[in-house]
C-alpha positions in Angstrom: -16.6 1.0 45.5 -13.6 -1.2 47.0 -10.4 -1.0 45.0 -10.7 -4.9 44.4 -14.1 -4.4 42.8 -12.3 -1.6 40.6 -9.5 -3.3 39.9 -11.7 -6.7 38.7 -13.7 -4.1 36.1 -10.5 -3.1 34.9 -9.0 -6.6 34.5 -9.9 -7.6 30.5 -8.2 -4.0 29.9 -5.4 -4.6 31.4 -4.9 -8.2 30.3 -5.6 -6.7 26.8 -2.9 -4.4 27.4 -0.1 -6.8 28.8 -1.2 -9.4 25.9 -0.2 -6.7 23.4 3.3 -6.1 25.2 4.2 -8.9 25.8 5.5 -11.9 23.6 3.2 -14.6 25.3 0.3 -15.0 26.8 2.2 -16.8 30.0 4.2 -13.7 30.4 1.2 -11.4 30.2 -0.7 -13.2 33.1 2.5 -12.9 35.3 2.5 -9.3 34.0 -1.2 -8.9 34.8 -0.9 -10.5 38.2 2.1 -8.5 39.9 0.6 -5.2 38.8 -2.8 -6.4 40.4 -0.6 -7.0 43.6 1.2 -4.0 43.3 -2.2 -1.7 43.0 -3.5 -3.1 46.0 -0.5 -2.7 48.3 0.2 0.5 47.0 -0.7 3.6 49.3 -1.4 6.3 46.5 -3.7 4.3 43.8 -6.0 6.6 42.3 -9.7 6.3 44.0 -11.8 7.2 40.7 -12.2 4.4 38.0 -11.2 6.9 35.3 -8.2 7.7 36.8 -7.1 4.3 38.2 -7.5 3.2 34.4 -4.3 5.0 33.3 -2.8 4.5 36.5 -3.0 0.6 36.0 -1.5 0.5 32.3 1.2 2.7 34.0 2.0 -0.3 36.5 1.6 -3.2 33.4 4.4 -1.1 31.1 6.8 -0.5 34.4 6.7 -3.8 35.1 7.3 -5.1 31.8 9.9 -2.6 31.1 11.7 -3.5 34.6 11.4 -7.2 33.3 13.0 -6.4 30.2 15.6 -4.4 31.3 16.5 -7.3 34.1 16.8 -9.9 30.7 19.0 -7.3 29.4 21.3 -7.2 32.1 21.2 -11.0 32.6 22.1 -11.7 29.2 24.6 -8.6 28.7 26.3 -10.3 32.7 26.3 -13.8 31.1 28.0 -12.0 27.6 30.7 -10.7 29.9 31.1 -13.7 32.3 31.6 -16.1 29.2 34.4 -13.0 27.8 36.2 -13.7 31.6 35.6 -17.0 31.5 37.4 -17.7 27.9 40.3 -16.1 29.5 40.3 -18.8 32.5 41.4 -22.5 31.2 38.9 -25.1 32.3 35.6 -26.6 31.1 31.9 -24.2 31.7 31.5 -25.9 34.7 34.8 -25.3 35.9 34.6 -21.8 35.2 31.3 -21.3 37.0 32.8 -22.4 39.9 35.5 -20.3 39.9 33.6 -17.8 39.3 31.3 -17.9 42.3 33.9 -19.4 44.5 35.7 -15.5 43.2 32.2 -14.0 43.6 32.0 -15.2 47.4 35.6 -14.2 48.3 34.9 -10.4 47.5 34.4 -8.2 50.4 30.8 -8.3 51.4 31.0 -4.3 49.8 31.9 -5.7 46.7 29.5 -8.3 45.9 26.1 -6.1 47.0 28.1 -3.5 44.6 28.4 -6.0 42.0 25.1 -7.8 42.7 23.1 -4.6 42.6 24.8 -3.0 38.9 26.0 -6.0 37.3 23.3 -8.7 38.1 20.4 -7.3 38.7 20.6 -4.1 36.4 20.5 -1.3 38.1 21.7 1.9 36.8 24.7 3.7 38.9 22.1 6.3 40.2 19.2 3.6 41.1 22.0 1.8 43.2 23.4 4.5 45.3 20.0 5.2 46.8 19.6 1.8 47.9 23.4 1.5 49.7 22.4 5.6 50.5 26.1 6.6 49.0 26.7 9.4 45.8 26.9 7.7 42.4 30.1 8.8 42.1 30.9 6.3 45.2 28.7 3.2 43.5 30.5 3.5 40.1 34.0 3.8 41.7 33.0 0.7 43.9 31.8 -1.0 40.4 35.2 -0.8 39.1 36.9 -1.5 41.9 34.9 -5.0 42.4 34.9 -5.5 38.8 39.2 -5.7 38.7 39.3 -7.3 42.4 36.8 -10.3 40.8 39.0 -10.1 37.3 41.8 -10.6 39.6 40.1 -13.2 41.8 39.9 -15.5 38.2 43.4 -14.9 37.4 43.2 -12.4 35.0 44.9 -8.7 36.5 44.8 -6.5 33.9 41.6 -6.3 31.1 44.5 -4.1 28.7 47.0 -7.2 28.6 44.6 -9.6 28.0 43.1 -7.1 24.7 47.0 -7.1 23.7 47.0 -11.0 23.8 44.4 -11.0 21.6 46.0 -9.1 18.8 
């Protein structure tokens, strides 16, 4: 049996599945579809029905944990850009602006470092085997950015700015 045919039989399973995960049906369809594409462009997929069963739900929850953990990250990044942004005078629009006008004027280095932790959520270890460096290096780099962007908007030093505050 093809692994399309196997994959159909499976299909009210697995949109069961990412319908009780998920928070909308919408979201569960998206869910249900990438996983569908993943399976059949993945190499290893089990061959046997009972075993590409489990295998499936495993692709559904990754995916929808990957998702959620990419919100996180969006919304923790937006948290921390409207924190460097209230220390920058200027309207939102103003301030996104600067921002990616900072953003562009890192060193190429710098903004895949940046791109890869802060934007799209990535932990330290994750990033250094895509850039192929020690984590040690990537979270080094991540600090590094981080000031040279805080510095970029205008603000040098996070401590002073926590003493303003008081």
């Amino acid at each position: 049996m093809a692994a399309l045919t196997k994959i159909e039989i499976l299909l009210p399973e697995i949109r069961a599945y990412a319908y009780s995960i998920c928070q909308s049906s919408v979201e569960a369809e998206d869910l249900v579809q990438d996983a569908v594409e993943r399976a059949l462009r993945a190499d290893n997929k089990p061959d046997e029905l009972n075993d590409l069963r489990p295998w499936m739900f495993r692709v559904v929850r990754n995916l929808f944990f990957d998702e959620l953990r990419k919100y996180r990250v969006r919304r923790e990044y937006s948290r921390v850009q409207g924190r460097i942004s209230s220390e920058v005078d200027g309207s939102n629009q103003e301030r996104d602006v600067l921002l990616r006008l900072a953003f562009e004027k890192l060193s190429p280095e710098f903004r895949e470092i940046l791109f890869l932790v802060d934007v799209t959520g990535l932990k330290y270890a994750e990033a250094a085997i895509v850039i192929d460096v020690p984590k040690g290096t990537v979270m080094s780099r991540v600090s590094r950015a981080r000031r040279a962007l805080l510095k970029l908007v205008g603000v040098e030093d996070r401590d002073a700015i926590a003493k303003k505050r008081k």
